[in-house]
PyMOL Python script that loads the backbone (N, CA, C, O; Angstrom):
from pymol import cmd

cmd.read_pdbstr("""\
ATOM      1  N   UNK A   1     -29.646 -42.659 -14.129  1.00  0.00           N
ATOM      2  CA  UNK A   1     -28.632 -41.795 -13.547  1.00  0.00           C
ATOM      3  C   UNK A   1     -28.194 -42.379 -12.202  1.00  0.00           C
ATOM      4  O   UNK A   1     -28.857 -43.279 -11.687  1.00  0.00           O
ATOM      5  N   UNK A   2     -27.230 -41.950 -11.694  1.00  0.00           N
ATOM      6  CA  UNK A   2     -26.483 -42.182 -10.584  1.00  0.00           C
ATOM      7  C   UNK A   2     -26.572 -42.248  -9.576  1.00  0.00           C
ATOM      8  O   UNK A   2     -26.418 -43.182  -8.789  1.00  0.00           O
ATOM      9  N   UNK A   3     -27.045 -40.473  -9.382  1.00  0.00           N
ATOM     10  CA  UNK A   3     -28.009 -39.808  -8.653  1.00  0.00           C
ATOM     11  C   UNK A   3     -27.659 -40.284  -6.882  1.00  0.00           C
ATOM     12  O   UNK A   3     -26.880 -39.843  -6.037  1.00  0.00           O
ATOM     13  N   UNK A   4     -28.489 -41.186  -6.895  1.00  0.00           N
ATOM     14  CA  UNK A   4     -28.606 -41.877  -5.524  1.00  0.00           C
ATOM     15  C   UNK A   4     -27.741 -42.632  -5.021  1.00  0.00           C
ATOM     16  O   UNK A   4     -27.794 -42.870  -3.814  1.00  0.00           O
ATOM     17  N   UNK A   5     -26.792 -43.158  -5.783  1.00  0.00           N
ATOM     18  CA  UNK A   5     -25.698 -43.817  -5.324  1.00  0.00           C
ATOM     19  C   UNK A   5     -24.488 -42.699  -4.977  1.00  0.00           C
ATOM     20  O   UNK A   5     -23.578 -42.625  -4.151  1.00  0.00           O
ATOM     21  N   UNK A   6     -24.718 -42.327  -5.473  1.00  0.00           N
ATOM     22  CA  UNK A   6     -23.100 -41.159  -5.422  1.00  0.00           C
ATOM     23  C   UNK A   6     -23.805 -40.179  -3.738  1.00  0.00           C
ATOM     24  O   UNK A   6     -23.089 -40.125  -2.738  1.00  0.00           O
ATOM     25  N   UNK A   7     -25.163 -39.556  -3.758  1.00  0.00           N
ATOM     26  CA  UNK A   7     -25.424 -39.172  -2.785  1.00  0.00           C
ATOM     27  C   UNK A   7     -25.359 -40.002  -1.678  1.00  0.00           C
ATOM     28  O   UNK A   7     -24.959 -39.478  -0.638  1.00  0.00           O
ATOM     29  N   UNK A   8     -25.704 -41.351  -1.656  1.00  0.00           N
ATOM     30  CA  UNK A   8     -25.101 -42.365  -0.324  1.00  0.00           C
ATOM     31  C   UNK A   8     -24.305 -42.576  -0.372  1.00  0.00           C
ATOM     32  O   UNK A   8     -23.838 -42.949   0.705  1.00  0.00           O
ATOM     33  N   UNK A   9     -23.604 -42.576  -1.240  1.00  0.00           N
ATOM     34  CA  UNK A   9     -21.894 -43.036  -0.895  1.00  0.00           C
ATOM     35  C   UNK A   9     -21.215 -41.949  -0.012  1.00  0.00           C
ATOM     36  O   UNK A   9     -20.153 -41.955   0.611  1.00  0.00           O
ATOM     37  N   UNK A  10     -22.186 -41.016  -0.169  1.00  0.00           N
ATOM     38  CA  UNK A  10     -20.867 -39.630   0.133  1.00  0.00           C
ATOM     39  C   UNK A  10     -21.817 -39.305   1.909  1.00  0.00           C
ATOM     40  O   UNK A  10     -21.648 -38.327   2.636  1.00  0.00           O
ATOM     41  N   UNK A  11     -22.617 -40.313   2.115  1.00  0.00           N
ATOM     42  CA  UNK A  11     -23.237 -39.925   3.327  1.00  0.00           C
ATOM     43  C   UNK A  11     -24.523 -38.458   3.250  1.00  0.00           C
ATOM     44  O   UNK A  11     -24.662 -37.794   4.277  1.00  0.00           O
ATOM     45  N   UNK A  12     -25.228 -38.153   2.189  1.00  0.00           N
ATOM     46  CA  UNK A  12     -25.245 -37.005   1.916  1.00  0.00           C
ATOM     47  C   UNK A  12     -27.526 -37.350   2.297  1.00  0.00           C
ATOM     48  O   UNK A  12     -28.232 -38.350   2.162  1.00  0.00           O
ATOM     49  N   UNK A  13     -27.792 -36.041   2.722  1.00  0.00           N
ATOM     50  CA  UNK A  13     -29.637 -36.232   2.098  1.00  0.00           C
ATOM     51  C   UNK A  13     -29.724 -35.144   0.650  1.00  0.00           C
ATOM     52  O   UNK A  13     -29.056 -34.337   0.003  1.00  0.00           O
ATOM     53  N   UNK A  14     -30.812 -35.680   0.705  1.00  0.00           N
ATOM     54  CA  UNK A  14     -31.746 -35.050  -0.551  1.00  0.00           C
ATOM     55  C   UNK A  14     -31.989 -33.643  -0.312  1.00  0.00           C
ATOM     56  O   UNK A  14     -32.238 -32.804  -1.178  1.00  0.00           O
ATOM     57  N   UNK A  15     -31.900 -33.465   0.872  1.00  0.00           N
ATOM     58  CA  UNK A  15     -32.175 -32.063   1.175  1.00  0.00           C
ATOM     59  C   UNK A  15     -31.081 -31.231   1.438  1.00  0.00           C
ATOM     60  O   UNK A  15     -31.038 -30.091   1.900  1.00  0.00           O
ATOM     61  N   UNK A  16     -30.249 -31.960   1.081  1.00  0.00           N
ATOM     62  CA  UNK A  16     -28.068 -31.114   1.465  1.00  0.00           C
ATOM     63  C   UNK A  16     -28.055 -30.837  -0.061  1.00  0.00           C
ATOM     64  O   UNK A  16     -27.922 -29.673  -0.438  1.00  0.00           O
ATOM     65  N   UNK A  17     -28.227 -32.170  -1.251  1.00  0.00           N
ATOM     66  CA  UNK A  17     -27.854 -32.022  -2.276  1.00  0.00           C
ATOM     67  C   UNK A  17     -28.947 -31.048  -2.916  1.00  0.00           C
ATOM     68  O   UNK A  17     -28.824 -31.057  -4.141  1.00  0.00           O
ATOM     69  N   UNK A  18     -29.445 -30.643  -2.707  1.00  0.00           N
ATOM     70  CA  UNK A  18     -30.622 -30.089  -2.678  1.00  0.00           C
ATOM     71  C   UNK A  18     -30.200 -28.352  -2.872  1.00  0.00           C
ATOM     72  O   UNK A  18     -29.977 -27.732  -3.912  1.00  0.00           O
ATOM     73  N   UNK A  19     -30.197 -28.036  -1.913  1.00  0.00           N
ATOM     74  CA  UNK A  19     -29.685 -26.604  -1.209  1.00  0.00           C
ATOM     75  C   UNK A  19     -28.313 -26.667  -1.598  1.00  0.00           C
ATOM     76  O   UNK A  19     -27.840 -25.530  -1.624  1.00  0.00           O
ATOM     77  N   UNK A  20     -27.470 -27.568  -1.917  1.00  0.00           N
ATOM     78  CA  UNK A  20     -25.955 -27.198  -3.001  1.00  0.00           C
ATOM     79  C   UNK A  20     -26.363 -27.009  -3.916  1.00  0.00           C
ATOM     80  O   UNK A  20     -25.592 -26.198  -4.429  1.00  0.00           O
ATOM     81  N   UNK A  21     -27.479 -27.296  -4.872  1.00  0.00           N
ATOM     82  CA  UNK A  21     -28.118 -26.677  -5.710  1.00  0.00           C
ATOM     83  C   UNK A  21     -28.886 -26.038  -6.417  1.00  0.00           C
ATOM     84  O   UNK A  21     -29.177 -26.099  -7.612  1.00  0.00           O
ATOM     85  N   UNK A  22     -29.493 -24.828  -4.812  1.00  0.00           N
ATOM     86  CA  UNK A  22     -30.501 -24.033  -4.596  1.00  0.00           C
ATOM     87  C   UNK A  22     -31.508 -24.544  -5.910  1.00  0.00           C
ATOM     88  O   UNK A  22     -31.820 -23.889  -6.905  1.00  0.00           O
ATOM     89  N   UNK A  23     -31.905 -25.983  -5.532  1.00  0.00           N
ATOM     90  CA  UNK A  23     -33.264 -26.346  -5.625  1.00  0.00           C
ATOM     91  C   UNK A  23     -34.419 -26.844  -4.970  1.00  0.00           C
ATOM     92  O   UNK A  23     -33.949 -27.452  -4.008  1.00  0.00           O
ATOM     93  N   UNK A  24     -35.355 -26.920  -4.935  1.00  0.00           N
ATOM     94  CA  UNK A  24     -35.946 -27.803  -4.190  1.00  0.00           C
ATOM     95  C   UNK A  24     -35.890 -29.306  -3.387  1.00  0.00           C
ATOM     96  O   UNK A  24     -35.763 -30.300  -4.102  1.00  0.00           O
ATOM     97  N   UNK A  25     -35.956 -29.435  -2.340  1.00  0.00           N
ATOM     98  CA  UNK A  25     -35.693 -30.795  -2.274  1.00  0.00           C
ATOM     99  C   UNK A  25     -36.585 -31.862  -2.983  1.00  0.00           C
ATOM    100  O   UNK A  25     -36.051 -32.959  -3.148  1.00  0.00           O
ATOM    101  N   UNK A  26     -38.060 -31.678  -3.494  1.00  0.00           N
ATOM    102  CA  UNK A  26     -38.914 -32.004  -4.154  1.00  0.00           C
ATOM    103  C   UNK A  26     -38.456 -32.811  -5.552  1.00  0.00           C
ATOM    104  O   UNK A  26     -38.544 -33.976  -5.942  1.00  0.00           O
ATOM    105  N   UNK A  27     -37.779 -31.234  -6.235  1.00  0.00           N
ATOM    106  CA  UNK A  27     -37.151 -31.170  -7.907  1.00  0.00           C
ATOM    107  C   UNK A  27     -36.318 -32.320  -7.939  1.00  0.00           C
ATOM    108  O   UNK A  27     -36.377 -33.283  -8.704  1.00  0.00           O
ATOM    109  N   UNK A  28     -35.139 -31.973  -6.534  1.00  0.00           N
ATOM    110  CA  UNK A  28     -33.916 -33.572  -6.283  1.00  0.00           C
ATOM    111  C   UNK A  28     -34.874 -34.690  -6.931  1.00  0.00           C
ATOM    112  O   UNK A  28     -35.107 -35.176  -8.037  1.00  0.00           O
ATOM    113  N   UNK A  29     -35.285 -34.812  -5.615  1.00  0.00           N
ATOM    114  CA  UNK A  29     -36.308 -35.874  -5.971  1.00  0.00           C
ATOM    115  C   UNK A  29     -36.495 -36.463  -7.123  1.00  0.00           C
ATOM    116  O   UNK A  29     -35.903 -37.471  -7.509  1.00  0.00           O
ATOM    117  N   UNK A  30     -37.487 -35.735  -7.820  1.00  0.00           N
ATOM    118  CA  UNK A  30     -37.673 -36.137  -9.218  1.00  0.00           C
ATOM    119  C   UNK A  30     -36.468 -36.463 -10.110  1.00  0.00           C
ATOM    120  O   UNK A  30     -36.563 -37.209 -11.085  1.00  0.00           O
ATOM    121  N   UNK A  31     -35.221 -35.810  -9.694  1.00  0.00           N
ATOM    122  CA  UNK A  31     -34.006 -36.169 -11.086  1.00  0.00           C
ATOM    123  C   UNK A  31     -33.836 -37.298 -10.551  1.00  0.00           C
ATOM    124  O   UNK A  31     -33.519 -38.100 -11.429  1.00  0.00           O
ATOM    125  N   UNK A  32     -33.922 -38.078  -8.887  1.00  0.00           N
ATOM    126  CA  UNK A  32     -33.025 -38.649  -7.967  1.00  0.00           C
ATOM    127  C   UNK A  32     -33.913 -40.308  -8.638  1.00  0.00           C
ATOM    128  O   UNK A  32     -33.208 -41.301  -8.816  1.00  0.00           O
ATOM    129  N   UNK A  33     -35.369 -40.363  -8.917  1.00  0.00           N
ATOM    130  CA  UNK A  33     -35.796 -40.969  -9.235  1.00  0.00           C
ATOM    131  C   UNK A  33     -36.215 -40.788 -10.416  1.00  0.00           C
ATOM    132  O   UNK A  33     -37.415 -40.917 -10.658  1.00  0.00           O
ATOM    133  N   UNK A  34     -35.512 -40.526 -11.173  1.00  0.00           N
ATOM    134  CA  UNK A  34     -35.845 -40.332 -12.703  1.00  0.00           C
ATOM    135  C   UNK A  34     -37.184 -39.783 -13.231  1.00  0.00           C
ATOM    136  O   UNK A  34     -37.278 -39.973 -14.444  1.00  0.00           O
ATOM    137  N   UNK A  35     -37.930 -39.347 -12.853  1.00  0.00           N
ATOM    138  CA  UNK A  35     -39.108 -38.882 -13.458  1.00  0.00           C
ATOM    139  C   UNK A  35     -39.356 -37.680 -14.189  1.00  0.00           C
ATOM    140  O   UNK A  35     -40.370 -37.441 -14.844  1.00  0.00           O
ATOM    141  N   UNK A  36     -38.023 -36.689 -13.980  1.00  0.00           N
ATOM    142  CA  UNK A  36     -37.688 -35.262 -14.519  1.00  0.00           C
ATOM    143  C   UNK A  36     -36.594 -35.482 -15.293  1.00  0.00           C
ATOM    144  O   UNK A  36     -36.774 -36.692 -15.428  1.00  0.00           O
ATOM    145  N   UNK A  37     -35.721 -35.292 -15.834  1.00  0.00           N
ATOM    146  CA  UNK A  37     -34.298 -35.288 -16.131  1.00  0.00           C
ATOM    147  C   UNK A  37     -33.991 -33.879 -15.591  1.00  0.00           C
ATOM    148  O   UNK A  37     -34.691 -32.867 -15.603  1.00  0.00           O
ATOM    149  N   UNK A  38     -33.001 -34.049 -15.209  1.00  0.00           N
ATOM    150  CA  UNK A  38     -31.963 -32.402 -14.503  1.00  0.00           C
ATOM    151  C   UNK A  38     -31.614 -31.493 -16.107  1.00  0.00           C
ATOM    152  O   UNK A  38     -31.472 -31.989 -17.224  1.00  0.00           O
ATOM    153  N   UNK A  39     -31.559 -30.192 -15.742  1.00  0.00           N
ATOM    154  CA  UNK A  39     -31.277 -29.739 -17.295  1.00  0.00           C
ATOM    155  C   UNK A  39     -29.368 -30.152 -17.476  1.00  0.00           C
ATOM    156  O   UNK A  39     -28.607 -30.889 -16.849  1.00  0.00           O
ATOM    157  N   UNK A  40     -29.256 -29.500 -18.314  1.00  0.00           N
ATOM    158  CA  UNK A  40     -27.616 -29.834 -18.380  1.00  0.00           C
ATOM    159  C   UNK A  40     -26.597 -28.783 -16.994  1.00  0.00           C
ATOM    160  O   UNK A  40     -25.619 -29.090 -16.312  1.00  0.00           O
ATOM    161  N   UNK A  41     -27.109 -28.001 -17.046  1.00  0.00           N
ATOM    162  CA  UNK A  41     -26.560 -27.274 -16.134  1.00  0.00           C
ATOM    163  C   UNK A  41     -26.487 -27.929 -14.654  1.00  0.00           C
ATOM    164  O   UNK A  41     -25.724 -27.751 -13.704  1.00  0.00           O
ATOM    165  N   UNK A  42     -27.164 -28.430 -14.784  1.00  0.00           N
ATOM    166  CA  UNK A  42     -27.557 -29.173 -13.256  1.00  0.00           C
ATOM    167  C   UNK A  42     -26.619 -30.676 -13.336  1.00  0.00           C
ATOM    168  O   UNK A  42     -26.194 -31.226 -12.321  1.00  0.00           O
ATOM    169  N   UNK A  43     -26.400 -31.198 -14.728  1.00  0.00           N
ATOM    170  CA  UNK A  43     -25.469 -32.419 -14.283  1.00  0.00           C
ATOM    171  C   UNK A  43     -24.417 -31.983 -14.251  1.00  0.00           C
ATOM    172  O   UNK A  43     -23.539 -32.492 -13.553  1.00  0.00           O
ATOM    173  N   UNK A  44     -24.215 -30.895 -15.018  1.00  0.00           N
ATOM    174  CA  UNK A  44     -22.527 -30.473 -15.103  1.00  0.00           C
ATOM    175  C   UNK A  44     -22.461 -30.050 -13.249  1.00  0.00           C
ATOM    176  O   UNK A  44     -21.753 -30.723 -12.500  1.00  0.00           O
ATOM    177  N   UNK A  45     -23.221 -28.980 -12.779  1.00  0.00           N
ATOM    178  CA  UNK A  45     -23.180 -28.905 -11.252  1.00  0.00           C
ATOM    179  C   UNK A  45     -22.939 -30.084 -10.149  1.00  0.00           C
ATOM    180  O   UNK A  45     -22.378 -30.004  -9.056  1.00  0.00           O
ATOM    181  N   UNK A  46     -23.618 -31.336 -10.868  1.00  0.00           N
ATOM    182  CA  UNK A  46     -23.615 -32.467  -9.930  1.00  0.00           C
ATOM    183  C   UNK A  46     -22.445 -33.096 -10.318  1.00  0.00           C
ATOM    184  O   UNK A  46     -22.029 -33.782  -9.384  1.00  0.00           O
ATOM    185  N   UNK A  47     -21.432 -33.181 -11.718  1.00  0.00           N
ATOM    186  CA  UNK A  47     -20.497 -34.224 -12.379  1.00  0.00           C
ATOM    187  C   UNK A  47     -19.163 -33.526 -10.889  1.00  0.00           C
ATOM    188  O   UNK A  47     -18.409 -34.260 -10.249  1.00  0.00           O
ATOM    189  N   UNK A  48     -19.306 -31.646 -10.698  1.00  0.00           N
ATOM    190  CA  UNK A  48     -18.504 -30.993 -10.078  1.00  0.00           C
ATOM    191  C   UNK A  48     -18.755 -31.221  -8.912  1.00  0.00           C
ATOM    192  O   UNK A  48     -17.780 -30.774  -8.307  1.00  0.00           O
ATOM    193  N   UNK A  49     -19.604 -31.729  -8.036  1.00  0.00           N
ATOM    194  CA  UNK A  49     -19.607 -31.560  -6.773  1.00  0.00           C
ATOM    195  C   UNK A  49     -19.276 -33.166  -6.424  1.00  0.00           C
ATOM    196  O   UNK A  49     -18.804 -33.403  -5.312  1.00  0.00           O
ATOM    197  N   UNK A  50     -19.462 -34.026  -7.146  1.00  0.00           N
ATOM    198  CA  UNK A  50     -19.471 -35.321  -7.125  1.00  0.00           C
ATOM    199  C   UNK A  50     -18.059 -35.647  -7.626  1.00  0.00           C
ATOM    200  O   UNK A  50     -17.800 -36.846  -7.524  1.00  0.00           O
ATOM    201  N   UNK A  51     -17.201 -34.987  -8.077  1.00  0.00           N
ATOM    202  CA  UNK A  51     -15.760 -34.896  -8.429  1.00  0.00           C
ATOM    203  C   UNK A  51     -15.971 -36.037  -9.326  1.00  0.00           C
ATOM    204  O   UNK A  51     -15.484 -37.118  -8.996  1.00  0.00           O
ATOM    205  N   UNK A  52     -16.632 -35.935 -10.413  1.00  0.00           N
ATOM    206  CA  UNK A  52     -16.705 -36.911 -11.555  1.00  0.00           C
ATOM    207  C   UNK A  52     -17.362 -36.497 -12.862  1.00  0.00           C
ATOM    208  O   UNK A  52     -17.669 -35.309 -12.963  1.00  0.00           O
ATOM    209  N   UNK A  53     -17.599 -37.251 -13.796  1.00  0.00           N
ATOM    210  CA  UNK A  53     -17.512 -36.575 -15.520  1.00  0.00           C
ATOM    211  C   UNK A  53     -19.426 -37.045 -15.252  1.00  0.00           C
ATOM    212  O   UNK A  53     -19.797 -37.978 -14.539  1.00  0.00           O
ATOM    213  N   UNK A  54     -20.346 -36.112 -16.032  1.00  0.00           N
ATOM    214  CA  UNK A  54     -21.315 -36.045 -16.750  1.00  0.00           C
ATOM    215  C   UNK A  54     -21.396 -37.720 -17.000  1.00  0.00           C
ATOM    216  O   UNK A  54     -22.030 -38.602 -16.421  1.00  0.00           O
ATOM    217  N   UNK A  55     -20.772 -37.730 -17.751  1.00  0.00           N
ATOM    218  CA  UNK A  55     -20.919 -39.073 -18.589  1.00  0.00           C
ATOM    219  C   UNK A  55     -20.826 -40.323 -17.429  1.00  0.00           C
ATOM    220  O   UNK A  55     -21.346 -41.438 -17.476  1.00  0.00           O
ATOM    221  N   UNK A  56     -20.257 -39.921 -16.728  1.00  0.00           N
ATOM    222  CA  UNK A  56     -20.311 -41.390 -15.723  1.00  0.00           C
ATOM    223  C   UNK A  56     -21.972 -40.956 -14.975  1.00  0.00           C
ATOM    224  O   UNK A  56     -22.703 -41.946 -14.976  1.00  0.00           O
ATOM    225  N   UNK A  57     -22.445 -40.062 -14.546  1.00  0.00           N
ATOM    226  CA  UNK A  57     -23.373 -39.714 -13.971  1.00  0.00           C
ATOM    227  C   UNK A  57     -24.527 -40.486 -14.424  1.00  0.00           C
ATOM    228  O   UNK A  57     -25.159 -41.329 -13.787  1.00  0.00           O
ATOM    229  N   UNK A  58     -24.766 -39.937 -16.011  1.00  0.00           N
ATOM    230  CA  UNK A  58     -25.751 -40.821 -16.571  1.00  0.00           C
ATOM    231  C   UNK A  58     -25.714 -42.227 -17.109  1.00  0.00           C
ATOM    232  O   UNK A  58     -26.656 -42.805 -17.650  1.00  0.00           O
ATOM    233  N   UNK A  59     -24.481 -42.713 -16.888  1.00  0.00           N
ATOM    234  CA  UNK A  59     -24.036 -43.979 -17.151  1.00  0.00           C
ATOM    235  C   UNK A  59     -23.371 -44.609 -18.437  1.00  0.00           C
ATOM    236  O   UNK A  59     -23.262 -45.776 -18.812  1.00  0.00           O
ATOM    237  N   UNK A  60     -22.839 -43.024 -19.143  1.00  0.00           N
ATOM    238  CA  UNK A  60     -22.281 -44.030 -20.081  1.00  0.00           C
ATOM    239  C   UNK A  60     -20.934 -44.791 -19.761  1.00  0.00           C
ATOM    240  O   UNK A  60     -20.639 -45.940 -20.089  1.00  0.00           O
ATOM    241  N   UNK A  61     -20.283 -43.994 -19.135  1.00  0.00           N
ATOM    242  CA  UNK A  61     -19.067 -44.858 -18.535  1.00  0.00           C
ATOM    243  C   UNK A  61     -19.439 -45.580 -17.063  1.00  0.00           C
ATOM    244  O   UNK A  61     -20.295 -45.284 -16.230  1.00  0.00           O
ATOM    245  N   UNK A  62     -18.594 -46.484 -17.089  1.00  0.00           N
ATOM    246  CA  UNK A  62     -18.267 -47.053 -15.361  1.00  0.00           C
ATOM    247  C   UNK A  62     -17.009 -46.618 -14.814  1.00  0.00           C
ATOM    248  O   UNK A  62     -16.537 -47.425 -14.014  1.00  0.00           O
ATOM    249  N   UNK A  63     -16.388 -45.671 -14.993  1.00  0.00           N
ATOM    250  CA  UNK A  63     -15.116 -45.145 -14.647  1.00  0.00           C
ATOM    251  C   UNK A  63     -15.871 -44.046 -13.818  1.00  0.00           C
ATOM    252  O   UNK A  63     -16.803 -43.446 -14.354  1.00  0.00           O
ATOM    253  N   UNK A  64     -15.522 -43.779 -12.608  1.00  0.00           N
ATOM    254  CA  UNK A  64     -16.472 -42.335 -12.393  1.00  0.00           C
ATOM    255  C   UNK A  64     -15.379 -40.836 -11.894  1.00  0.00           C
ATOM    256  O   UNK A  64     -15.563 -39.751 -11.343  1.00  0.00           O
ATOM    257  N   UNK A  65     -13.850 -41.839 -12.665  1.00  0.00           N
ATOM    258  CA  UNK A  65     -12.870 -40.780 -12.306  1.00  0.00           C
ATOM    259  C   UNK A  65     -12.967 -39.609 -13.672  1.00  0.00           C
ATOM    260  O   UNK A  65     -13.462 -39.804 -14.782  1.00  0.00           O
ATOM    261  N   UNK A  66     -12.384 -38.505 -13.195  1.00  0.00           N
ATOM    262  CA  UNK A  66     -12.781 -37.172 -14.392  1.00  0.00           C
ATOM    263  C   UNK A  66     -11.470 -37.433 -15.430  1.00  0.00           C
ATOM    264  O   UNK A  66     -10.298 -37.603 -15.096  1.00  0.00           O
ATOM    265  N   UNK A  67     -11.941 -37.416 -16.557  1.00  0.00           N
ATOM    266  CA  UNK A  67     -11.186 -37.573 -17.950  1.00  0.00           C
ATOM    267  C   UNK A  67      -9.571 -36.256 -17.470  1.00  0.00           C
ATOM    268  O   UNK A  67      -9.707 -35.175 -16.898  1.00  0.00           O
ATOM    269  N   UNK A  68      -8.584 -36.714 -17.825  1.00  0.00           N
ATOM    270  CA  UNK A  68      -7.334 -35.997 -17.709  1.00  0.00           C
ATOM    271  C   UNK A  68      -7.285 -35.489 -18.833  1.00  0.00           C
ATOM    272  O   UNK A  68      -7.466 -36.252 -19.782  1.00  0.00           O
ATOM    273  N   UNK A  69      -7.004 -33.927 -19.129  1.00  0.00           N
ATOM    274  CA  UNK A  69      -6.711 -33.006 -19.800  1.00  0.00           C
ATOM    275  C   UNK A  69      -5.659 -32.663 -19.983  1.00  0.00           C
ATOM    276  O   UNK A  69      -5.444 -31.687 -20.702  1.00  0.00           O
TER     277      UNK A  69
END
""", "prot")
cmd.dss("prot")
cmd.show_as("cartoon", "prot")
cmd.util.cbc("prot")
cmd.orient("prot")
């Protein structure tokens, strides 16, 4: 996952992205370094705050702009 790049790019801690997603900063953690996976609810939360698609998150695309509807 992405995770960590998209949070430095945007200047951000573990503990901001964290509390945008009234979780633990701990839990971050674990998705941030892969050792948990986030449930779905939680990437769709991160694809929205990160102004980008699910699918770029976990890497299936390299586009990380959101699909036009």
């Amino acid at each position: 996952m992405r995770l960590r790049e998209l949070r430095m790019q945007n200047g951000l801690s573990q503990r901001a992205v964290a509390a945008h997603l009234h979780i633990s900063r701990r839990t971050y953690c674990a998705y941030e370094s892969e050792r948990r996976l986030p449930p779905v609810s939680v990437c769709i939360a991160l694809a929205r705050f990160y102004h980008t698609t699910v699918d770029y998150l976990v890497g299936l695309v390299d586009n990380p702009t959101p699909y036009q509807t």
